[in-house]
PAGU-489719 format. One record per residue: x negated, y, z negated of N, C-alpha, C, O in turn; residue in one letter. Coordinates in steps of 0.02 Angstrom, whole numbers, plus 50000, padded with zeros to 5 digits. Example, Ala and Ser with C-alpha at 12.3 -4.5 7.8 and 13.67 -1.06 7.14 Angstrom:
2
n_X,n_Y,n_Z,ca_X,ca_Y,ca_Z,c_X,c_Y,c_Z,o_X,o_Y,o_Z,res
49340,49716,49610,49385,49775,49610,49340,49835,49610,49288,49834,49577,A .
49358,49888,49646,49316,49947,49643,49355,50002,49606,49330,50057,49598,S .
This chain:
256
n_X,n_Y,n_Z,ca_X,ca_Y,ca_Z,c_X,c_Y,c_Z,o_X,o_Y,o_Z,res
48940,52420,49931,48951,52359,49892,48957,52299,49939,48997,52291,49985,X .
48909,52258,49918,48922,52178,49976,48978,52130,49936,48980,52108,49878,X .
49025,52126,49997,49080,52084,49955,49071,52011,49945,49035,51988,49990,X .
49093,51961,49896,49098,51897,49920,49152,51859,49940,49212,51862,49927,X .
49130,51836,49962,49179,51773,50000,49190,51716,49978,49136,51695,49956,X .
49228,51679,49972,49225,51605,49942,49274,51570,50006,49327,51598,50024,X .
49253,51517,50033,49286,51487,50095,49280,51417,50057,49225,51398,50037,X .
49333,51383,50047,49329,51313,50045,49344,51267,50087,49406,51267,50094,X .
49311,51215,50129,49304,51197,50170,49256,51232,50250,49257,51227,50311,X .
49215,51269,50189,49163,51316,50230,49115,51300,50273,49089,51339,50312,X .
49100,51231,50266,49046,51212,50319,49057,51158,50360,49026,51105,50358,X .
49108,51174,50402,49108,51132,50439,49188,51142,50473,49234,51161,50437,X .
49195,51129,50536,49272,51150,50589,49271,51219,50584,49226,51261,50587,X .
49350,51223,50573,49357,51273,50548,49331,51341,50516,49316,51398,50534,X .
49335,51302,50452,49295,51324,50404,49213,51371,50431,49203,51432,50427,X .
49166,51319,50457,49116,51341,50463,49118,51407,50515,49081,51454,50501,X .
49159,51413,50574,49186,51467,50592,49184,51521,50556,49151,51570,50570,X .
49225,51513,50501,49250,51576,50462,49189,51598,50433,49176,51658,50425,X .
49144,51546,50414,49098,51554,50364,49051,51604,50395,49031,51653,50364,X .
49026,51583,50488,48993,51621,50523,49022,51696,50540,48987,51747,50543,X .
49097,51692,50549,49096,51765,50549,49085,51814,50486,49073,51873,50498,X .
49088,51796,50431,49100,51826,50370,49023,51846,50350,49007,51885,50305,X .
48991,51820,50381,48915,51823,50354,48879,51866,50428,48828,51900,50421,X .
48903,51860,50475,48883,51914,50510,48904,51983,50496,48885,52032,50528,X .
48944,51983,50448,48996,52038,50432,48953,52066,50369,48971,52120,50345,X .
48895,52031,50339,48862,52050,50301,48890,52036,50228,48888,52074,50179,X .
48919,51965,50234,48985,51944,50167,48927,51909,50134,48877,51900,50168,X .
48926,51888,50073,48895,51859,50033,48962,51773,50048,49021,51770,50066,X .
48921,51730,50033,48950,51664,50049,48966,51634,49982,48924,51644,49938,X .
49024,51595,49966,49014,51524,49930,49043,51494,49980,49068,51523,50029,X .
49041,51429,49968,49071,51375,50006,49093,51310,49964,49055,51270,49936,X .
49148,51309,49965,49181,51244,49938,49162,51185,49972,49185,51188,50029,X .
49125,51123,49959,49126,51072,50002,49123,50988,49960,49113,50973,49901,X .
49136,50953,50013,49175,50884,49983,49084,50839,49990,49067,50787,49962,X .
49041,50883,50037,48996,50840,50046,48948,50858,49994,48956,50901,49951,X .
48896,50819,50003,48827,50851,49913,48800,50890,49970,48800,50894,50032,X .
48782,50912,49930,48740,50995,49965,48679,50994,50010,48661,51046,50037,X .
48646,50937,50019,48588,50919,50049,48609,50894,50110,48572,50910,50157,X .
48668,50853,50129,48719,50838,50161,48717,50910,50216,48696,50908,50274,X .
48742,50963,50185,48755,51020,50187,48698,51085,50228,48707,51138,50258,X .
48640,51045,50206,48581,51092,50191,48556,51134,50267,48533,51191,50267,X .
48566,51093,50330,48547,51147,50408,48613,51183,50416,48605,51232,50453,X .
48683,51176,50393,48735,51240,50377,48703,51302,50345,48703,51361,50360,X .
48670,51259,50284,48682,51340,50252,48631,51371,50278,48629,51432,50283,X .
48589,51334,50296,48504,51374,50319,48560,51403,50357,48589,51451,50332,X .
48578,51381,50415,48601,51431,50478,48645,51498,50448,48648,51549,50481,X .
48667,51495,50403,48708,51542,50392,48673,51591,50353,48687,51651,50360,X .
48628,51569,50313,48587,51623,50276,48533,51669,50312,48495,51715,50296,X .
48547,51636,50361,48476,51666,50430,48518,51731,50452,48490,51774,50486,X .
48587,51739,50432,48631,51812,50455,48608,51842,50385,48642,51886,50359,X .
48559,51823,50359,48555,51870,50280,48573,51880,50220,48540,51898,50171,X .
48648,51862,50229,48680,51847,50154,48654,51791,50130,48635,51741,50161,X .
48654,51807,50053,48665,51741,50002,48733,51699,50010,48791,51717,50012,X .
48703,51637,50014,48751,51593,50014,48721,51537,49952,48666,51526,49925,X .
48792,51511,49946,48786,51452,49893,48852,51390,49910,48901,51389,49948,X .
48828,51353,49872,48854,51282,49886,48902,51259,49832,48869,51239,49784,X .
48954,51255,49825,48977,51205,49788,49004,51130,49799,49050,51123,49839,X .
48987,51097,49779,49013,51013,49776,49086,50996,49764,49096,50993,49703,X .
49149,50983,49806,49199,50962,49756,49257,50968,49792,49256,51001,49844,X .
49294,50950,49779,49380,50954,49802,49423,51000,49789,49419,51023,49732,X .
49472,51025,49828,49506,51101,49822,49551,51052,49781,49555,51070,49723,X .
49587,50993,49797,49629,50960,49753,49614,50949,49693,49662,50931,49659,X .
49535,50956,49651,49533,50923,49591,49522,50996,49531,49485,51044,49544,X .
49549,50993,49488,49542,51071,49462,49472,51082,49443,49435,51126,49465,X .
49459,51034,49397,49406,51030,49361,49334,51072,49418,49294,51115,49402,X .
49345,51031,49498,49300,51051,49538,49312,51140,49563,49270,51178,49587,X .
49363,51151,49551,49392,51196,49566,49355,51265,49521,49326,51312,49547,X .
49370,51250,49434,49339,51293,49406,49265,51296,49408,49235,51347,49424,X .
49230,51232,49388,49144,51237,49403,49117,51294,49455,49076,51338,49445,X .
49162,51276,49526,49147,51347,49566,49161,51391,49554,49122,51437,49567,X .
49209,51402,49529,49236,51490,49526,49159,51518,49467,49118,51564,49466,X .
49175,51456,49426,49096,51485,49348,49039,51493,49412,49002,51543,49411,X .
49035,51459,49451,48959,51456,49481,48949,51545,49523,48912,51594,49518,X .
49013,51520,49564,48997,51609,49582,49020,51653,49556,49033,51693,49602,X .
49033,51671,49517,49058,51705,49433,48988,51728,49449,48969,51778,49479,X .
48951,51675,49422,48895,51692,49374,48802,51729,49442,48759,51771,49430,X .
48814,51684,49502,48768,51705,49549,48789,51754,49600,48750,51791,49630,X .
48859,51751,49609,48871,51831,49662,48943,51875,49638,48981,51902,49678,X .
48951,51874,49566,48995,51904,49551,49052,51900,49578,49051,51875,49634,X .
49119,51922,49550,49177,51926,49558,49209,51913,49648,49178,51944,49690,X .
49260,51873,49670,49254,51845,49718,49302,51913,49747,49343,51933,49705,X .
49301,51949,49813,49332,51992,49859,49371,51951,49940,49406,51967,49988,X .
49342,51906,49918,49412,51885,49987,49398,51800,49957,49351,51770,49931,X .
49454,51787,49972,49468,51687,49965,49493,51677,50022,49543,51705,50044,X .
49454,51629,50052,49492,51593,50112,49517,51534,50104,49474,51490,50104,X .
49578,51512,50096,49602,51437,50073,49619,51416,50131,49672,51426,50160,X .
49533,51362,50164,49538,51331,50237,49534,51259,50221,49557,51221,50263,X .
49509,51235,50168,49491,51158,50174,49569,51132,50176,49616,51165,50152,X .
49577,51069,50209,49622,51037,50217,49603,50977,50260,49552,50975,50295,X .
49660,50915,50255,49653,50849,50264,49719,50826,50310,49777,50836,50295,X .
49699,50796,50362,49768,50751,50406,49761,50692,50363,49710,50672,50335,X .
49843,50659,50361,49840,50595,50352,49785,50539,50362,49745,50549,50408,X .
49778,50475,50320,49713,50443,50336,49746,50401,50413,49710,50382,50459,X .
49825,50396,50410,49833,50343,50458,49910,50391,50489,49963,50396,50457,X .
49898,50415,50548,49954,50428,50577,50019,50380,50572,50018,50323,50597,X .
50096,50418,50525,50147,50365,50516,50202,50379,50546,50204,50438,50529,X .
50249,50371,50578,50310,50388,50598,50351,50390,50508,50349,50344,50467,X .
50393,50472,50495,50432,50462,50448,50455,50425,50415,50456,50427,50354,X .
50489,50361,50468,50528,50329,50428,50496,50273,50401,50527,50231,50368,X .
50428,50268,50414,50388,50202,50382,50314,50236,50330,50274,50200,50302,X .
50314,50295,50329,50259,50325,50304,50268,50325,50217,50326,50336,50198,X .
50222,50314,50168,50224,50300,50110,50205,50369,50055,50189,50426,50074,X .
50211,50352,50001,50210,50437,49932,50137,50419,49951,50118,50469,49981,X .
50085,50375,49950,50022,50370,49910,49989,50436,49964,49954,50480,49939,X .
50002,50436,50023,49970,50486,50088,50013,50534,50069,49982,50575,50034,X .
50094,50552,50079,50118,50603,50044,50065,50660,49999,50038,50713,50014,X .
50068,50626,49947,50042,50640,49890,49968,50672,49887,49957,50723,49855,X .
49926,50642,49918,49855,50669,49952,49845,50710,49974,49811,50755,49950,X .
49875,50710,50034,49891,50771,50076,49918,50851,50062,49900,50905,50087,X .
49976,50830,50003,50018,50862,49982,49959,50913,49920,49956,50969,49895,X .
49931,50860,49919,49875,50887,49837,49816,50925,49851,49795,50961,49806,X .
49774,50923,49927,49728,50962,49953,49750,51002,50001,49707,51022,50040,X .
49795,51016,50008,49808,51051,50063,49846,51108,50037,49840,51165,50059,X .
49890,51088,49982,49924,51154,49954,49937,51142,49878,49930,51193,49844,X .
49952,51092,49849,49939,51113,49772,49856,51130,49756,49841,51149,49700,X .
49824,51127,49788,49748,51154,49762,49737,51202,49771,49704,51238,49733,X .
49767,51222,49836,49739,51318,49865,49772,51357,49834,49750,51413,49819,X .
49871,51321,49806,49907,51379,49766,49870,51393,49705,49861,51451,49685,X .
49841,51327,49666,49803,51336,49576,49752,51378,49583,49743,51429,49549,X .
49721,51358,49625,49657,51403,49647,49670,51495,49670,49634,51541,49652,X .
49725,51501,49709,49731,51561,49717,49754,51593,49642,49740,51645,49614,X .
49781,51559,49632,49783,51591,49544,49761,51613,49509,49781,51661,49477,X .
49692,51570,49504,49654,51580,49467,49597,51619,49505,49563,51656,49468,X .
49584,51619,49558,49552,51691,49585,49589,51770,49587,49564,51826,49577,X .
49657,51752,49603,49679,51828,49578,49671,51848,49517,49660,51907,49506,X .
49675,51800,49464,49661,51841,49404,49594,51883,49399,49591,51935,49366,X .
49546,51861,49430,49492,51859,49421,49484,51948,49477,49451,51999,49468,X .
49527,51930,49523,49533,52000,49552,49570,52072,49511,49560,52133,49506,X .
49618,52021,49488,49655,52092,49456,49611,52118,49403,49612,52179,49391,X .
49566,52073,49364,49531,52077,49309,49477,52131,49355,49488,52190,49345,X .
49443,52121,49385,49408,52165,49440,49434,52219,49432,49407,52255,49390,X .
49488,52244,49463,49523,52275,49501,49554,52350,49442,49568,52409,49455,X .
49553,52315,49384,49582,52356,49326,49507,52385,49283,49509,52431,49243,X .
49444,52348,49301,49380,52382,49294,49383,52453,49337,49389,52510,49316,X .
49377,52428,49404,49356,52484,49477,49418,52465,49523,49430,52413,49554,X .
49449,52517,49517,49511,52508,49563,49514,52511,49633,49558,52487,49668,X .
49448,52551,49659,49437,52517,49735,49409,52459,49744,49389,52446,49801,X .
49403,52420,49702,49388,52360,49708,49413,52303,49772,49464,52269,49766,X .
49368,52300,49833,49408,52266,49888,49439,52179,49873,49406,52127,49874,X .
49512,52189,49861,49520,52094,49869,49556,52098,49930,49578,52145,49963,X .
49557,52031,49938,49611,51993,49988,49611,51927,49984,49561,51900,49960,X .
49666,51888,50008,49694,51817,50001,49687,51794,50093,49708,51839,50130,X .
49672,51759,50112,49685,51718,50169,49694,51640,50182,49652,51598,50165,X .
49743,51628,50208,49770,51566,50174,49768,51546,50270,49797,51578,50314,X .
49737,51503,50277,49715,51445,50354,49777,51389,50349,49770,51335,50320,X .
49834,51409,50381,49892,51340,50394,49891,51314,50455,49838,51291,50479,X .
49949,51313,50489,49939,51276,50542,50008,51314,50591,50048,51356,50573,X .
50002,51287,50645,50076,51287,50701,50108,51227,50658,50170,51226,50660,X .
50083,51189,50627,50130,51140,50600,50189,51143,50549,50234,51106,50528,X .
50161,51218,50537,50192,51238,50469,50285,51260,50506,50339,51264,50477,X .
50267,51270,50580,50337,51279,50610,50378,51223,50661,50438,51217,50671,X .
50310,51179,50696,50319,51133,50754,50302,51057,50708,50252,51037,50678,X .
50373,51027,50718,50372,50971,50694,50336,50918,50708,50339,50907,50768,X .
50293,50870,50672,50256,50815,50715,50309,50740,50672,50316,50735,50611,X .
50328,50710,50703,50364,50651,50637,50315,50612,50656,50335,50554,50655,X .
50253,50616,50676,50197,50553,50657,50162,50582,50579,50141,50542,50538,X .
50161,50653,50568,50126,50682,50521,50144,50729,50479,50108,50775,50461,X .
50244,50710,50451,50279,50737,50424,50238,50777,50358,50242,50837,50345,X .
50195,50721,50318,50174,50767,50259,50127,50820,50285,50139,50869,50249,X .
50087,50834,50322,50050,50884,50348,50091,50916,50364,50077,50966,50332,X .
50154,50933,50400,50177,50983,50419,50217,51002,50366,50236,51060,50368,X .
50233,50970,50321,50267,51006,50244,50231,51054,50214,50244,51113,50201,X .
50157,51002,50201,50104,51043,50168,50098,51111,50205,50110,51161,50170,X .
50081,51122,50268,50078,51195,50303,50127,51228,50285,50119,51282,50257,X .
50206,51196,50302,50262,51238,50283,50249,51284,50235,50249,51345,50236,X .
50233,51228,50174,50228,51264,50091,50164,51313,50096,50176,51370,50074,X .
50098,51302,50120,50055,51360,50136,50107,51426,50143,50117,51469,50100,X .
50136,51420,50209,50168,51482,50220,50212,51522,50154,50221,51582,50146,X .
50225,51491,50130,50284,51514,50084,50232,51520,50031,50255,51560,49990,X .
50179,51502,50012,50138,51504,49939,50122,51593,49981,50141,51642,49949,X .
50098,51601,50031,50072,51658,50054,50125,51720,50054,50106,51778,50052,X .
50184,51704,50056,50238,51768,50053,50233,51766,49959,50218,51819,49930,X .
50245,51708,49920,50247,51707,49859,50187,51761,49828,50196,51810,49792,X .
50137,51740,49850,50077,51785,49807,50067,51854,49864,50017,51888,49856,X .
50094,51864,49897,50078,51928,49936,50155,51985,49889,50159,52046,49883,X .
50200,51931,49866,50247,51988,49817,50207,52003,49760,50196,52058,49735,X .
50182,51936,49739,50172,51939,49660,50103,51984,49666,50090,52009,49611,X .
50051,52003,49721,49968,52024,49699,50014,52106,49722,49999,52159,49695,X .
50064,52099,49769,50064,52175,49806,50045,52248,49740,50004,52293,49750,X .
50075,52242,49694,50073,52297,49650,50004,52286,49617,49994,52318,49566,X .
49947,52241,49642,49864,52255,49617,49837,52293,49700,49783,52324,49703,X .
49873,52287,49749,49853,52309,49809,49786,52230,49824,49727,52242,49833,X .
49803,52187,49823,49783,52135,49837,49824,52100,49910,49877,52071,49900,X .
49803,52105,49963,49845,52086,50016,49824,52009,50034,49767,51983,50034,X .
49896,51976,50052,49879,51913,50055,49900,51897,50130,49937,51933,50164,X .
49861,51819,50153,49904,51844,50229,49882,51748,50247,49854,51703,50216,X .
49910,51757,50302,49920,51682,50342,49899,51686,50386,49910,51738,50417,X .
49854,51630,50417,49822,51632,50478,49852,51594,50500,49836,51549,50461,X .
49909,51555,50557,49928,51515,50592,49887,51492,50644,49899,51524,50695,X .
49831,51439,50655,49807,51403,50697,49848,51368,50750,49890,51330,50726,X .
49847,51371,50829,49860,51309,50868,49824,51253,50877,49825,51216,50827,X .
49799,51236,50913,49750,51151,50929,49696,51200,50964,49688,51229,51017,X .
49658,51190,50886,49598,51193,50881,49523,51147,50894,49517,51118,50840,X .
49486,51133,50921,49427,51093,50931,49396,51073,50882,49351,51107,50856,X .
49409,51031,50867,49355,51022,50786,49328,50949,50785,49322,50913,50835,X .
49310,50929,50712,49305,50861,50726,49359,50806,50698,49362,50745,50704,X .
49411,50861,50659,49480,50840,50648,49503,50845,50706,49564,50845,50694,X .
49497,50850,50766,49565,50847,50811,49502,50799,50880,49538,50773,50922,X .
49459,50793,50888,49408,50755,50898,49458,50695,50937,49473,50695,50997,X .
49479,50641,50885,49524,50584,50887,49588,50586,50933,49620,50537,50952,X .
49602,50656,50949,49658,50670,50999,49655,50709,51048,49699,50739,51079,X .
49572,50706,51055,49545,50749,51121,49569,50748,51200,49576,50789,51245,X .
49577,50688,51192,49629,50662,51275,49686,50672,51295,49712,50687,51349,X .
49707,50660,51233,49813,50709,51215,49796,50766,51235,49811,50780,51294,X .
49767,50807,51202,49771,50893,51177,49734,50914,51279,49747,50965,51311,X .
49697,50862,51301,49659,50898,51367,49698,50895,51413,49697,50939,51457,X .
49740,50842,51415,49799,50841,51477,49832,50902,51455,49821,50958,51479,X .
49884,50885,51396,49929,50939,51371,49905,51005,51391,49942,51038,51427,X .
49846,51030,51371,49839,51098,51393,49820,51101,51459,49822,51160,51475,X .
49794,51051,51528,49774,51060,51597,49868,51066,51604,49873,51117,51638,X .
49932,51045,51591,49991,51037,51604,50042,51096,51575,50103,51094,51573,X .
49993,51154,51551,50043,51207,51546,50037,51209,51457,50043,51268,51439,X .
50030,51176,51412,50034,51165,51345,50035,51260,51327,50078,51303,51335,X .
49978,51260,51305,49977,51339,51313,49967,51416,51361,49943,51422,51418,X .
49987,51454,51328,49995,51507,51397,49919,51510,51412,49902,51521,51470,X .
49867,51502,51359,49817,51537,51392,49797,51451,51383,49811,51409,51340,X .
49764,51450,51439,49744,51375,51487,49676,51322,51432,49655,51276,51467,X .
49649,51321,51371,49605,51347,51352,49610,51294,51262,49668,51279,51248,X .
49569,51275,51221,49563,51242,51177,49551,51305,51134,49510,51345,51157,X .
49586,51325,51062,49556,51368,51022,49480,51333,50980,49470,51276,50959,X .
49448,51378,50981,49383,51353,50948,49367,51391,50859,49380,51451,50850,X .
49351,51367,50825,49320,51394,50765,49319,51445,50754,49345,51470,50704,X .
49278,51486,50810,49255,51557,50804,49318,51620,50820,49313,51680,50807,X .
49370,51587,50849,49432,51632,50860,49448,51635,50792,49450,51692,50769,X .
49461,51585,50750,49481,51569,50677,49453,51631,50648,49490,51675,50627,X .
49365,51637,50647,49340,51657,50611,49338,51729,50599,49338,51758,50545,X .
49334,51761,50675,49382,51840,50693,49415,51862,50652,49404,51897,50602,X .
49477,51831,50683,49536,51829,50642,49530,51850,50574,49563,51901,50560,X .
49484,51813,50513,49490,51812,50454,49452,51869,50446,49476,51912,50409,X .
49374,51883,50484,49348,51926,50482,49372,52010,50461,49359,52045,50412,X .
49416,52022,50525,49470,52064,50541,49479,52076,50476,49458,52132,50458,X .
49516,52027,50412,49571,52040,50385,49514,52047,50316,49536,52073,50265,X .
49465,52030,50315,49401,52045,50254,49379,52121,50251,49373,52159,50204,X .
49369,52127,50312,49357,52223,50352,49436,52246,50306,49429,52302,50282,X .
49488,52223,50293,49508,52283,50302,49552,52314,50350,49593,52359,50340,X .
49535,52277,50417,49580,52314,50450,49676,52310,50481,49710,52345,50519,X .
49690,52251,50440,49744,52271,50418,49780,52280,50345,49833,52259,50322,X .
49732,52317,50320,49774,52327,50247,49847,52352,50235,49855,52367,50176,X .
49903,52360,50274,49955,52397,50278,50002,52325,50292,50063,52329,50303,X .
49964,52256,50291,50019,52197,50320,50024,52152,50272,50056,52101,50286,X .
50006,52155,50231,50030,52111,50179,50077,52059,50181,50134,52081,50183,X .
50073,51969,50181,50101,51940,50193,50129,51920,50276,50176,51884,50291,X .
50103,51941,50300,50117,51909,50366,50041,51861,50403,49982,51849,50389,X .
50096,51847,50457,50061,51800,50478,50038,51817,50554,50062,51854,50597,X .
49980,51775,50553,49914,51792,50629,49942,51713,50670,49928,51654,50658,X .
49964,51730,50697,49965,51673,50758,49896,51662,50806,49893,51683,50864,X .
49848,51630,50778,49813,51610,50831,49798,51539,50872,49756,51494,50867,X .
49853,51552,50916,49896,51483,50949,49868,51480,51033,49885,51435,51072,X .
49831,51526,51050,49831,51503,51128,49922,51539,51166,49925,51533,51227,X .
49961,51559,51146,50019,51570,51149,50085,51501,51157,50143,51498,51177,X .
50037,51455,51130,50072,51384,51110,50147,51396,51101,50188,51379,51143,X .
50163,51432,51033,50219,51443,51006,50274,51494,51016,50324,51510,50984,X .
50246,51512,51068,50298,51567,51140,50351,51527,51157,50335,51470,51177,X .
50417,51542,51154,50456,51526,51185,50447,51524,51237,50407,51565,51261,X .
50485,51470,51284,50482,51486,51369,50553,51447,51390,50586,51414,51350,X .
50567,51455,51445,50615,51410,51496,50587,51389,51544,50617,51355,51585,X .
């Protein structure tokens, strides 16, 4: 059985990472994206050249409406979804110190980053359990892409690091509530990753890590991300339910 995948925020950072490992893995693709699909169009070629079907959707993890159109779209062209990766997400438009930062960014942030992936995971588990009560080996899984932020405070980018917080905790929430469908849900914890979100703080992040930042000397890239999730699509930890993958560079090691 070829499973599918649905990655939102699939083509591109991150995301497109995950998207590449999952499809070397022989995953069938959707992809959630904010750009029009033509925008889009030397991604997906590249990714369909590993063989799977892939498809495109248009739209925002924050807006529902965009939310369901996809789930109908790959409903209807690659059947019932077997792993969700909830990767798309947004930094503030304007880095604020706490005490001067406003609801309108709050609120944004707060709305794509985790009230969209929790509605959305919702409404794909049903769609699993509904699966799942057809053919009970039916493979699901949940993977939810947060951050080190979700533990290491930034007060320039308080609502991003809330939003991660709450990732973490939406991921223990639905790893109780799917456990009795055998639906395992899990957290990927990212460190400072290379992308074109972190692009803008390339000079920070290059000293910081030539100065000891992390144990291993070294920028995480996309494709560590994409492992990672890989790993957890295989299968091969079905026995962990709800925990979390630190893939930090060993950033978040204590030291003296």
């Amino acid at each position: 059985m070829t499973k599918c995948a649905f990655v939102t925020g699939g083509a591109r950072g991150i995301g497109l990472g995950i998207s590449h490992a999952l499809a070397k893995e022989g995953v069938d693709l959707a992809i959630l994206g904010t750009r029009p699909e033509e925008d889009a169009a030397n991604t997906l070629a590249e990714l369909r050249a590993h063989g799977g079907r892939v498809i495109y959707c248009q739209g925002s993890v924050a807006d529902p409406v965009a939310r369901q159109a996809a789930l109908d779209k790959i409903t209807a062209q690659l059947g019932p979804v077997n792993v969700l990766v909830n990767n798309a997400g947004i930094a503030p438009r304007v880095r604020a110190d706490i005490l001067d930062a406003g609801e309108e960014s709050f609120e944004e942030v707060l709305r794509t980053n985790l009230q969209g992936p929790y509605f959305l995971t919702q409404a794909v588990a049903k769609i699993m359990i509904a699966a799942k009560k057809q053919q009970p080996d039916f493979p699901a899984c949940i993977v939810n892409v947060s951050s080190i932020s979700a533990t290491v405070a930034s007060v320039s980018r308080g609502e991003y690091c809330i939003s991660k917080a709450g990732v973490s905790m939406a991921t223990q929430l639905w790893a109780v509530r799917l456990g009795e469908y055998g639906i395992g849900v899990y957290e990927i914890r990212p460190g400072v990753i290379k992308t074109d979100m972190t692009a803008v703080v390339q000079a920070k992040y290059d000293k910081l890590i030539s100065e000891g930042l992390c144990l291993q000397a070294r920028w995480g890239f996309p494709d560590d991300i994409g492992r990672a999730v890989a790993m957890l699509a295989r299968g091969d930890l079905a026995y962990s339910t709800g925990q979390v993958i630190l893939v930090d560079g060993g950033i978040t090691v204590p030291r003296l």
